[in-house]
PAMITOR-160988 format. One record per residue: residue in one letter; x, z, y of N, C-alpha, C in turn; residue number from 1. Coordinates in steps of 0.05 Angstrom, whole numbers. Layout:
N
[kemi "a", [X, Z, Y], [X, Z, Y], [X, Z, Y], NUM]
...
***
This chain:
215
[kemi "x", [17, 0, -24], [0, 0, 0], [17, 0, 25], 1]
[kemi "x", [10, -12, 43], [21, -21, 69], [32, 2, 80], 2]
[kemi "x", [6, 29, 71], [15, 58, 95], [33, 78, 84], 3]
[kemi "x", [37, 68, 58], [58, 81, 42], [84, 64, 52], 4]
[kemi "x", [85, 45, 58], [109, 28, 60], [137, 49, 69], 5]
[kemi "x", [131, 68, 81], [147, 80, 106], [164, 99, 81], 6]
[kemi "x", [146, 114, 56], [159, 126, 40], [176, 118, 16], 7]
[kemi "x", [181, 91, 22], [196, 83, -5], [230, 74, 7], 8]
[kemi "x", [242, 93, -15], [267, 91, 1], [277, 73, -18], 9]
[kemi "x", [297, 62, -4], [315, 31, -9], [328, 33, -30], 10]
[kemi "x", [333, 18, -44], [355, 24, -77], [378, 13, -65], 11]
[kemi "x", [400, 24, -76], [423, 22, -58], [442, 1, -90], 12]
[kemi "x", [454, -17, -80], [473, -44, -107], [485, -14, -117], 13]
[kemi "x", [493, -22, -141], [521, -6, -150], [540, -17, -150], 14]
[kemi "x", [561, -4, -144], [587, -5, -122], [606, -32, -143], 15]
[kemi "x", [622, -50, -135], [633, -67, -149], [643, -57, -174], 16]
[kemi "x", [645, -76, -198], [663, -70, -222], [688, -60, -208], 17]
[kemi "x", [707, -41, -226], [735, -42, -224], [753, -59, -237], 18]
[kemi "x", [765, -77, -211], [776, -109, -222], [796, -100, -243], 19]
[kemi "x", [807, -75, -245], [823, -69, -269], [817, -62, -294], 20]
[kemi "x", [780, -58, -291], [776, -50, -319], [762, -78, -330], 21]
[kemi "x", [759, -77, -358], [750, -103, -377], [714, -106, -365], 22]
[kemi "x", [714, -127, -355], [682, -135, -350], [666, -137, -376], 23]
[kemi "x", [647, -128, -367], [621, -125, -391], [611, -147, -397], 24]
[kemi "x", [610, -164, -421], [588, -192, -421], [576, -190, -411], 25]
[kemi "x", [561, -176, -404], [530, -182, -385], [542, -198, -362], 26]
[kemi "x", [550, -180, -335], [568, -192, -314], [581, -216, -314], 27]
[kemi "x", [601, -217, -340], [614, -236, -346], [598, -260, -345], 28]
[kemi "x", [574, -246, -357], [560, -283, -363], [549, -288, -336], 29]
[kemi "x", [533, -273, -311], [526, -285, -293], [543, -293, -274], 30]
[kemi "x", [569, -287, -273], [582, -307, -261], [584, -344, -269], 31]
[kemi "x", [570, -347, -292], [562, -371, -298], [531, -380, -281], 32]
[kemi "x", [530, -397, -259], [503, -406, -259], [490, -410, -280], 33]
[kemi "x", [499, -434, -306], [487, -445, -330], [477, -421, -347], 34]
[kemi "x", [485, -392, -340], [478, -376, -365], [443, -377, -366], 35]
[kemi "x", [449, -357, -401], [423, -342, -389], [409, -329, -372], 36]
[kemi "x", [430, -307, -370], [430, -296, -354], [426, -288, -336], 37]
[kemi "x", [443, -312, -317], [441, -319, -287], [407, -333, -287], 38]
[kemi "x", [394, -340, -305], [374, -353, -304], [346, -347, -308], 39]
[kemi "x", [347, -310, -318], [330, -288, -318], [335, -277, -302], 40]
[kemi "x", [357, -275, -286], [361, -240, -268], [353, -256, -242], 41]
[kemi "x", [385, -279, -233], [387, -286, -214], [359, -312, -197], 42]
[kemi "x", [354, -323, -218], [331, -340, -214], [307, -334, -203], 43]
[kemi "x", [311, -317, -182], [279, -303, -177], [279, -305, -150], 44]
[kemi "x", [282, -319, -138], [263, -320, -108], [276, -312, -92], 45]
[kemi "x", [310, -299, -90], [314, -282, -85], [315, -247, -81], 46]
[kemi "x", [297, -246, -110], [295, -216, -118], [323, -198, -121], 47]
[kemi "x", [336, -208, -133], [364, -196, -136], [387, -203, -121], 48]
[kemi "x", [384, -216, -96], [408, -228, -79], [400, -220, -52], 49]
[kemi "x", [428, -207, -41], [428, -199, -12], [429, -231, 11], 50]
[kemi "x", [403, -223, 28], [397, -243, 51], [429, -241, 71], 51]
[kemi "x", [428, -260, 88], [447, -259, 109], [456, -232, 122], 52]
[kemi "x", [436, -207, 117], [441, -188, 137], [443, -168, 110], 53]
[kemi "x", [453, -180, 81], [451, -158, 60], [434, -138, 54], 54]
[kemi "x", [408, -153, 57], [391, -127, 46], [376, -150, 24], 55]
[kemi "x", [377, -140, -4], [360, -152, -23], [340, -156, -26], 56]
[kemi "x", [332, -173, -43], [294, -184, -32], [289, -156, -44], 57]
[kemi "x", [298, -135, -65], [274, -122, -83], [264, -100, -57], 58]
[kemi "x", [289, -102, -41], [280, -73, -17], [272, -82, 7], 59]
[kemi "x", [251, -103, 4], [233, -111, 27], [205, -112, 12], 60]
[kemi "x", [187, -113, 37], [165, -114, 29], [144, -135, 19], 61]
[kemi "x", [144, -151, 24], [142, -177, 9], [153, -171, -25], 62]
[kemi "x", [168, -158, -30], [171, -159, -61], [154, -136, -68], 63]
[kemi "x", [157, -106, -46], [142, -91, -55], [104, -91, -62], 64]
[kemi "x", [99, -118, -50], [76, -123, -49], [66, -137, -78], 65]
[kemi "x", [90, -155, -78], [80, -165, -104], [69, -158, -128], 66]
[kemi "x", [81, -131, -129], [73, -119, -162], [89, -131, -186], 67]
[kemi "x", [117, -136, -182], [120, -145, -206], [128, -135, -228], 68]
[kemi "x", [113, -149, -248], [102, -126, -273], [130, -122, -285], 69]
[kemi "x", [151, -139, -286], [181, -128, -304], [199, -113, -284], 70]
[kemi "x", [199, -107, -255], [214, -100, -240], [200, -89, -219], 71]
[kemi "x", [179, -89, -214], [169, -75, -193], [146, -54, -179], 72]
[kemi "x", [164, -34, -205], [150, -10, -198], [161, 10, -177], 73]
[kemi "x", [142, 23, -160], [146, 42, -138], [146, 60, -148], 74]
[kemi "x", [160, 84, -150], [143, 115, -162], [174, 128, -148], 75]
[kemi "x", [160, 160, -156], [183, 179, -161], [179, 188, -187], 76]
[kemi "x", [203, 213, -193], [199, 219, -223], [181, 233, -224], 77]
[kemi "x", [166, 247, -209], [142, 264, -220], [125, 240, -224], 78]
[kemi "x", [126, 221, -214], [105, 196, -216], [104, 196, -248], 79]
[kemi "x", [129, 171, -249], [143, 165, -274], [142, 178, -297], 80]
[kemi "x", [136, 213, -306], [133, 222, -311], [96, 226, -321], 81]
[kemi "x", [86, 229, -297], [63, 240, -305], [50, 195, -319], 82]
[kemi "x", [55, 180, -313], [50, 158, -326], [48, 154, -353], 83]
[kemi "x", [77, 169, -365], [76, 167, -392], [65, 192, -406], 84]
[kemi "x", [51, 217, -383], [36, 241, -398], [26, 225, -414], 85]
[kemi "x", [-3, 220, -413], [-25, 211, -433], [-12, 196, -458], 86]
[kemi "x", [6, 180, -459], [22, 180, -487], [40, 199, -499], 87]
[kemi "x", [37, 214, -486], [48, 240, -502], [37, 261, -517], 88]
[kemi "x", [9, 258, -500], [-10, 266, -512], [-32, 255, -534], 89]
[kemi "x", [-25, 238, -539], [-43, 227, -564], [-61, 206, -550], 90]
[kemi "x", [-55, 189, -527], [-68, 167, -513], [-86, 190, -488], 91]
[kemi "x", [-96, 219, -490], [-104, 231, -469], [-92, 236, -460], 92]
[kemi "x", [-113, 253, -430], [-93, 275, -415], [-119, 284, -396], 93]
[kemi "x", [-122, 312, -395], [-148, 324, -376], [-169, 310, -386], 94]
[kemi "x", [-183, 304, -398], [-212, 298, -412], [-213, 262, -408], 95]
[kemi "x", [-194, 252, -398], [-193, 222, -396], [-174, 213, -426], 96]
[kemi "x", [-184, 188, -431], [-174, 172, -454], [-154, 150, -444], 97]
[kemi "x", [-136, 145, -446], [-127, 122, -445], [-122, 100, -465], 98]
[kemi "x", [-107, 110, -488], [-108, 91, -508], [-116, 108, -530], 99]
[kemi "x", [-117, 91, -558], [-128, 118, -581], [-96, 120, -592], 100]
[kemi "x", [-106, 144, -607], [-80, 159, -627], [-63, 132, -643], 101]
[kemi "x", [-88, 109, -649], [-69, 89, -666], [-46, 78, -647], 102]
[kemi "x", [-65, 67, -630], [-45, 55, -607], [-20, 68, -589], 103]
[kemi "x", [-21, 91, -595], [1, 102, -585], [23, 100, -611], 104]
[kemi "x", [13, 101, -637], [28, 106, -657], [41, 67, -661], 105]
[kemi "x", [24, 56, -651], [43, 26, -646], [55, 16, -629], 106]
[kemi "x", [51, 36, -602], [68, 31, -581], [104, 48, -596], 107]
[kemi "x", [100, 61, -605], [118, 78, -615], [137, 71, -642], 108]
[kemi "x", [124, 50, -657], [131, 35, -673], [159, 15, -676], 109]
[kemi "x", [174, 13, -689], [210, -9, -677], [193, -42, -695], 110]
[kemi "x", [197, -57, -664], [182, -91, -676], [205, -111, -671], 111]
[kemi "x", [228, -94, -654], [245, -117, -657], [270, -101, -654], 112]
[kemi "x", [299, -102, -670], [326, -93, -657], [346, -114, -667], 113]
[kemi "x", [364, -114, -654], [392, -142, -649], [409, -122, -645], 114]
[kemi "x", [430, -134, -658], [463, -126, -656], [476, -128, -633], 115]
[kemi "x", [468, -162, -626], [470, -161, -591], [444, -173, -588], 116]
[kemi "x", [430, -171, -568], [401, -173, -537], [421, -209, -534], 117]
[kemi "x", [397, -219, -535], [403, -246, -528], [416, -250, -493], 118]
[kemi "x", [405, -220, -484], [405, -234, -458], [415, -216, -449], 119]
[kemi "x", [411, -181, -448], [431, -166, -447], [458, -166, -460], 120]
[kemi "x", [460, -175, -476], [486, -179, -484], [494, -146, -501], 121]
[kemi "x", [478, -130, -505], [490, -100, -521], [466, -100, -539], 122]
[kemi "x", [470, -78, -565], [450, -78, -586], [421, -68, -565], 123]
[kemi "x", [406, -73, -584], [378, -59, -566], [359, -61, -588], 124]
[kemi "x", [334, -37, -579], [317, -30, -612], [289, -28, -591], 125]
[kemi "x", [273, -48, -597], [245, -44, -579], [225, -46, -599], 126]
[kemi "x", [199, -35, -589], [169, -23, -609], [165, -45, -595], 127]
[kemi "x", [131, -48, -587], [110, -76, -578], [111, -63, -536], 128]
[kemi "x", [143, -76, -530], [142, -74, -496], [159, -40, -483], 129]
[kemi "x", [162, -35, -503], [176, -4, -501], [205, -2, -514], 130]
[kemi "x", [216, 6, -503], [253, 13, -504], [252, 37, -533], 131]
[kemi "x", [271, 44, -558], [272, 50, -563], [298, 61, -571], 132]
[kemi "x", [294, 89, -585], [322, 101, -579], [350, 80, -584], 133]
[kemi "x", [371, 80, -569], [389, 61, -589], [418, 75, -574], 134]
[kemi "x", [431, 87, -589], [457, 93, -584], [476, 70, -588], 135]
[kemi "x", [500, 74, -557], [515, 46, -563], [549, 53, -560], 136]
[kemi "x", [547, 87, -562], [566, 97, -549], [598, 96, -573], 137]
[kemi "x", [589, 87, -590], [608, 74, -610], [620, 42, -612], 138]
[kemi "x", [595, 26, -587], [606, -2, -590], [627, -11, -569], 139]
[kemi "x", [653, -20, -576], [669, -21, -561], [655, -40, -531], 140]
[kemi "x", [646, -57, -527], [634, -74, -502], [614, -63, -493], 141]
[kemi "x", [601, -34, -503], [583, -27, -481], [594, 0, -461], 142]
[kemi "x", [584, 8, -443], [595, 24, -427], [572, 52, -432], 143]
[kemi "x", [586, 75, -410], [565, 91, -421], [546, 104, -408], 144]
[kemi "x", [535, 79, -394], [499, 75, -377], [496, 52, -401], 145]
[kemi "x", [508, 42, -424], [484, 34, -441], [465, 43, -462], 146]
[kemi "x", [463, 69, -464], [450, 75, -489], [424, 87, -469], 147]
[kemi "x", [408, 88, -492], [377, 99, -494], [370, 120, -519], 148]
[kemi "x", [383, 145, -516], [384, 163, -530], [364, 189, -535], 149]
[kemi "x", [342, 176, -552], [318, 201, -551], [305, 206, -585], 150]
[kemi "x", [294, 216, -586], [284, 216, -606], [269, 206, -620], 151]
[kemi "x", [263, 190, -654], [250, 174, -664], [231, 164, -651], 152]
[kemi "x", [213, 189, -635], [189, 183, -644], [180, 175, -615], 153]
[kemi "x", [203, 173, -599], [202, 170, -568], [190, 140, -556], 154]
[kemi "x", [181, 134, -542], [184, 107, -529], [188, 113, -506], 155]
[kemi "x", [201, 81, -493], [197, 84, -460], [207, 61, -455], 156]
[kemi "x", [219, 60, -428], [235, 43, -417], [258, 48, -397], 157]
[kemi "x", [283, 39, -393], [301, 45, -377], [295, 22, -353], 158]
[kemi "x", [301, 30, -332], [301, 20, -303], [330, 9, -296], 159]
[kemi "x", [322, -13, -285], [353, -23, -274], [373, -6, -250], 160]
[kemi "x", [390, -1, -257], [414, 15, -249], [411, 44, -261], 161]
[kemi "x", [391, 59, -281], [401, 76, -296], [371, 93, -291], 162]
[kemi "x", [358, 92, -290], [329, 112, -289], [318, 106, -317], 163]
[kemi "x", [300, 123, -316], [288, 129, -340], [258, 137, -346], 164]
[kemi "x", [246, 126, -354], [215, 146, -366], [213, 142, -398], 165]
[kemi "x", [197, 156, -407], [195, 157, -431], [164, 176, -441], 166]
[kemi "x", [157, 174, -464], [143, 197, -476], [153, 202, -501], 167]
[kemi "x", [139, 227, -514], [153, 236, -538], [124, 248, -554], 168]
[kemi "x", [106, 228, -562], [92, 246, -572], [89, 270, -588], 169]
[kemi "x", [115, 266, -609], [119, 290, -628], [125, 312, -614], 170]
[kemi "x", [146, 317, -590], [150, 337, -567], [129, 343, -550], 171]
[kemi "x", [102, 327, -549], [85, 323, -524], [98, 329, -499], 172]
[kemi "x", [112, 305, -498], [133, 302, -472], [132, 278, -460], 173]
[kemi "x", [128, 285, -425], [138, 264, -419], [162, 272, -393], 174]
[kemi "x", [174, 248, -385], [208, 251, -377], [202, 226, -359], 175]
[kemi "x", [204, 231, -332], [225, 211, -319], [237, 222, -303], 176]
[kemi "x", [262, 197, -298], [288, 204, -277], [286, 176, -264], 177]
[kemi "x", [280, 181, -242], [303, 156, -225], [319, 154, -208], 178]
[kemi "x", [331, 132, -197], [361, 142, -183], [354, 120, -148], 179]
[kemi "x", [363, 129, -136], [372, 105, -111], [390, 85, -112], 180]
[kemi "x", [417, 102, -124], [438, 84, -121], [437, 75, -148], 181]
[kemi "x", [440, 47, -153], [447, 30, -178], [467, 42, -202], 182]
[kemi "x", [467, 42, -225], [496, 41, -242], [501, 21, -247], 183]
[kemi "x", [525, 18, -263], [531, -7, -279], [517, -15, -303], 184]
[kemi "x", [504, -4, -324], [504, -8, -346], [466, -9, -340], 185]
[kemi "x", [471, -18, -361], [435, -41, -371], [410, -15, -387], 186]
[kemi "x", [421, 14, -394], [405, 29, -402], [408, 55, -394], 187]
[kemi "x", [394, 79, -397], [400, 104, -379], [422, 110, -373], 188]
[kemi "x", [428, 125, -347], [451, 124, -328], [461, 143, -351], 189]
[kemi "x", [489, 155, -342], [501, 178, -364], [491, 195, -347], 190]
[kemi "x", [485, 200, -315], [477, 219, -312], [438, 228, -321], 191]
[kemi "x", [434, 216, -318], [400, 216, -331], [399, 216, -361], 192]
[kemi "x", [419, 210, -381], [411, 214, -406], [430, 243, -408], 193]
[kemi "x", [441, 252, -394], [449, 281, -393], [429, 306, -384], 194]
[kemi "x", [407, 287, -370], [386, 305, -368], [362, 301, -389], 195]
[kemi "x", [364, 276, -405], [355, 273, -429], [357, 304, -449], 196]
[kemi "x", [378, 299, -449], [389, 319, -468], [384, 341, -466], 197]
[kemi "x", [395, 358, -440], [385, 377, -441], [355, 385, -446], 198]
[kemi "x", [341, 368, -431], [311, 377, -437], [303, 377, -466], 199]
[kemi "x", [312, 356, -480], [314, 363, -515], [329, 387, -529], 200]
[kemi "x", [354, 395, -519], [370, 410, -526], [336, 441, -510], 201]
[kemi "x", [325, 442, -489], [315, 467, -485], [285, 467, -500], 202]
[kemi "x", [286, 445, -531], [263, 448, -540], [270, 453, -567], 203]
[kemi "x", [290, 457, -572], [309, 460, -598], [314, 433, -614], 204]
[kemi "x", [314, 411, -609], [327, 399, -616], [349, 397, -617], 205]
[kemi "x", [357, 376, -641], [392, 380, -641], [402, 345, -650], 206]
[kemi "x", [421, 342, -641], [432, 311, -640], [440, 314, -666], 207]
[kemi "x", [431, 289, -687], [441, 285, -713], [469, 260, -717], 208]
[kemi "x", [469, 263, -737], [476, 237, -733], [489, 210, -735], 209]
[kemi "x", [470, 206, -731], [455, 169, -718], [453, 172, -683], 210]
[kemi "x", [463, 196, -675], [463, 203, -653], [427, 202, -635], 211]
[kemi "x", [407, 205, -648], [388, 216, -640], [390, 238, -637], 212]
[kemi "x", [356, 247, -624], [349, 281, -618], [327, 291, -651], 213]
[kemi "x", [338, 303, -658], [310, 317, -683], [306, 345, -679], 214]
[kemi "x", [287, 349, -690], [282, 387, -697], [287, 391, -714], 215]
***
């Protein structure tokens, strides 16, 4: 909404690679126009590229208007959070329904995982539109804002430059984090999956492992 405009603060790039450390495929590949890549991220209207005066289309308003459904959500974490309540709760929450018990149990479901993401370029484990847990902190080419580290029974999605929401129905939990400033890596920041953790770690779970959370 227009009169909200005033409260949404700007997402800030994350700060250049270090030219001394090994570039990540991802990066690597959009320095190719021809990639994929460059042809999902960069290909947008100028969604992801700083105008003459460096400010990116996503932190104007014209994008914020758009709604767009893979990148353009507004919230804070109590937002983010209370979104994915009602799947944590068994599709309710306060006497409203959202989806039924099955449908949460197929949002929660693994329908696709790759060794490498055609397009991210690191392994990745998704249900029907939902991020699932996938630790990457053993694969030499990913960094460590790539993993998505929660428990089985978790779904969600990670946000670009390192935020996070999620639910947990088996915990009846829900979790978001988000950040201003960008990271590098393609799945929760290290600092937001450190607050992953702890909030698992203060429900007694314990990392096994496959490097999930269990009870």
């Amino acid at each position: 909404m227009l009169t909200e405009e005033g409260r949404v603060a700007p997402m800030i790039a994350a700060d250049p690679p270090d030219p001394n450390a090994p570039i990540a495929a991802f990066y690597a590949a959009l320095a190719d126009p021809s990639s994929l890549q460059t042809l999902v991220f960069l290909n947008t209207a100028g969604y992801m590229i700083p105008d003459e005066n460096g400010v990116f289309g996503y932190n104007t308003r014209v994008a914020h208007a758009a709604e767009i459904g893979a990148a353009g959500g507004v919230t804070n974490a109590r937002g983010l959070a209370g979104m994915y309540a009602p799947l944590a709760n068994g599709g309710s929450l306060n006497g409203v329904t959202l989806v039924s018990r099955d449908v949460v149990a197929r949002m929660g479901a693994v329908s696709s995982a790759n060794e490498v993401n055609a397009v991210l370029l690191v392994p990745t484990r998704f249900s029907l539109g939902f991020a699932k847990s996938t630790d990457n902190r053993r694969v030499p080419s990913c960094t460590k804002d790539d993993n998505v580290i929660l428990s089985e029974e978790a779904f969600g999605h990670p946000g670009s430059g390192g935020s996070i929401g999620f639910a947990d129905p088996a915990a009846t939990m829900s979790f978001g984090y988000r950040i201003d400033k960008s990271g590098e890596g393609i799945g929760c920041s290290a600092r937001g999956q450190s607050l992953v953790d702890a909030t698992y770690r203060s429900l007694d779970y314990r990392s096994n492992a496959s490097g999930g959370w269990v009870r």
